[in-house]
Every structure is written in C-alpha cells, then in structure tokens.
C-alpha positions as CSV (number, residue, x, y, z in Angstrom):
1,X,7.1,-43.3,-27.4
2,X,4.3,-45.4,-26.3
3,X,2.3,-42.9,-28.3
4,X,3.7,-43.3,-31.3
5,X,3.4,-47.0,-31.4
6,X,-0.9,-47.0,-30.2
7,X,-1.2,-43.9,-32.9
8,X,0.8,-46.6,-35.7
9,X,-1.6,-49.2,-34.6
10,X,-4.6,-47.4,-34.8
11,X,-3.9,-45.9,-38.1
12,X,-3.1,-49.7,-39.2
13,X,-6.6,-50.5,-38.2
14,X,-8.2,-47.3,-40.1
15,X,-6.4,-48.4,-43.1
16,X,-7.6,-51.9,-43.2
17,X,-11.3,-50.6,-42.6
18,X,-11.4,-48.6,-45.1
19,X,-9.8,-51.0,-47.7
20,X,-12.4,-53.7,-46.4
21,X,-15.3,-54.0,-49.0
22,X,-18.8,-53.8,-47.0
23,X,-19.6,-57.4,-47.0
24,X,-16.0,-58.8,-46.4
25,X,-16.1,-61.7,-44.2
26,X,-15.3,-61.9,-40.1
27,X,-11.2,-61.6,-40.6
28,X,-9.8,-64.0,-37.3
29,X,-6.1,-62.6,-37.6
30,X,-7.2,-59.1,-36.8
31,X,-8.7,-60.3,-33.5
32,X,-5.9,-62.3,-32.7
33,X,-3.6,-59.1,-33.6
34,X,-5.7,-57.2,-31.7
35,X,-5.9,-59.7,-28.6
36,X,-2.1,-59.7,-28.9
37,X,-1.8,-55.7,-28.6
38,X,-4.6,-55.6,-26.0
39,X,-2.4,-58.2,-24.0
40,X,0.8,-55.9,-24.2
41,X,-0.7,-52.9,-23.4
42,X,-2.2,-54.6,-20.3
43,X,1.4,-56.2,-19.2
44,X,2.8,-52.3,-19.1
45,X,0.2,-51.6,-16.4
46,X,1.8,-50.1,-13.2
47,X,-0.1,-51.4,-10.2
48,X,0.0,-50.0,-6.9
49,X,1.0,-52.1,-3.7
50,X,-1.9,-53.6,-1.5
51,X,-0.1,-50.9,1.2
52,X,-1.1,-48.1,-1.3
53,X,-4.7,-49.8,-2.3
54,X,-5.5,-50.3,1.3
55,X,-5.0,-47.0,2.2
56,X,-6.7,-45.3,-0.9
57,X,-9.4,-47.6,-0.2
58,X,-9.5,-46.6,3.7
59,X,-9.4,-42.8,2.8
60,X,-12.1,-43.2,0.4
61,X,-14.5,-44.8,2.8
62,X,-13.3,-42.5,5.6
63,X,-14.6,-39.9,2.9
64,X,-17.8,-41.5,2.4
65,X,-19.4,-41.9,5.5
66,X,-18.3,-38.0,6.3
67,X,-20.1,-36.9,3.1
68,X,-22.6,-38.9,4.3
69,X,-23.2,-37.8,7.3
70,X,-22.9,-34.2,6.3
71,X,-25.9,-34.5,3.9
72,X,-28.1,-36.5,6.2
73,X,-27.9,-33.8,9.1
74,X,-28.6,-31.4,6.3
75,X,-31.5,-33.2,5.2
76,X,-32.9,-33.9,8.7
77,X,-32.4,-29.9,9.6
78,X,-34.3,-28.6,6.1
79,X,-36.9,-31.2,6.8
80,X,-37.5,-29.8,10.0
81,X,-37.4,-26.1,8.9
82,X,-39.8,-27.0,6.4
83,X,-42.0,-29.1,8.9
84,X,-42.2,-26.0,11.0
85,X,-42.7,-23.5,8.2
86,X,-45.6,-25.6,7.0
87,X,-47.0,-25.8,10.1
C-alpha cells in the first residue's frame, strides 16, 4: 500500500516536470510538499531497541577485529614466504 502511495507521488512529480517550461521559476510549494512527504515517510521508520543496536554493533566489531586479524597473519606469513624466496 505504501507502494502505491510513493509510486502516486512520484508520478505527481514527473507530471509537474514535464509541464514546467525550461526557465520556470524556483516553485517554494513543491519543496514544502516535498519536505512534508520526506517528513512522513521518516515518521514510519521502524527503529530497533538500543538492546538490538548494541548487540549488532558488538557482533560487528567482534567481526572486525577477527577479519582483521585473519588477514594480518596472512600478510605477515606471505611476506615471510616471499622474504625467504627472494633470498
């Protein structure tokens, strides 16, 4: 449903630009209709719990520093593969 309503809106907007002649001037009710849509769609923004974030966030950065730590003992054992097959 939501869908329906963004695709109305955007086709409003397609409409108006291409009725607008090329050197029509700066038009302040579209930005405040637009301002006004941007606002609603904001308010029907589901945001987690600071339980949920904190533990996204401490999985993430769990995740990290193993990647991390992966590729730098990769990188030190190729460097010293190479070191000895240059040598």
């Amino acid at each position: 449903m939501a869908i329906n309503k963004s695709t109305k809106s955007m086709k409003k907007v397609t409409q108006a630009d291409k009725n607008a002649e090329p050197g029509s001037k700066f038009e302040l009710s579209r930005i405040s209709e637009f301002s006004q849509e941007v606002k609603n769609e904001f308010n029907k923004i589901a945001w987690p719990d600071k339980k949920h974030t904190m533990a996204t966030t401490g999985v993430v950065v769990l995740l990290v520093f193993m990647v991390s730590f992966y590729l730098g003992t990769v990188d030190l054992l190729l460097g010293k593969l190479i070191g000895l097959v240059i040598k």
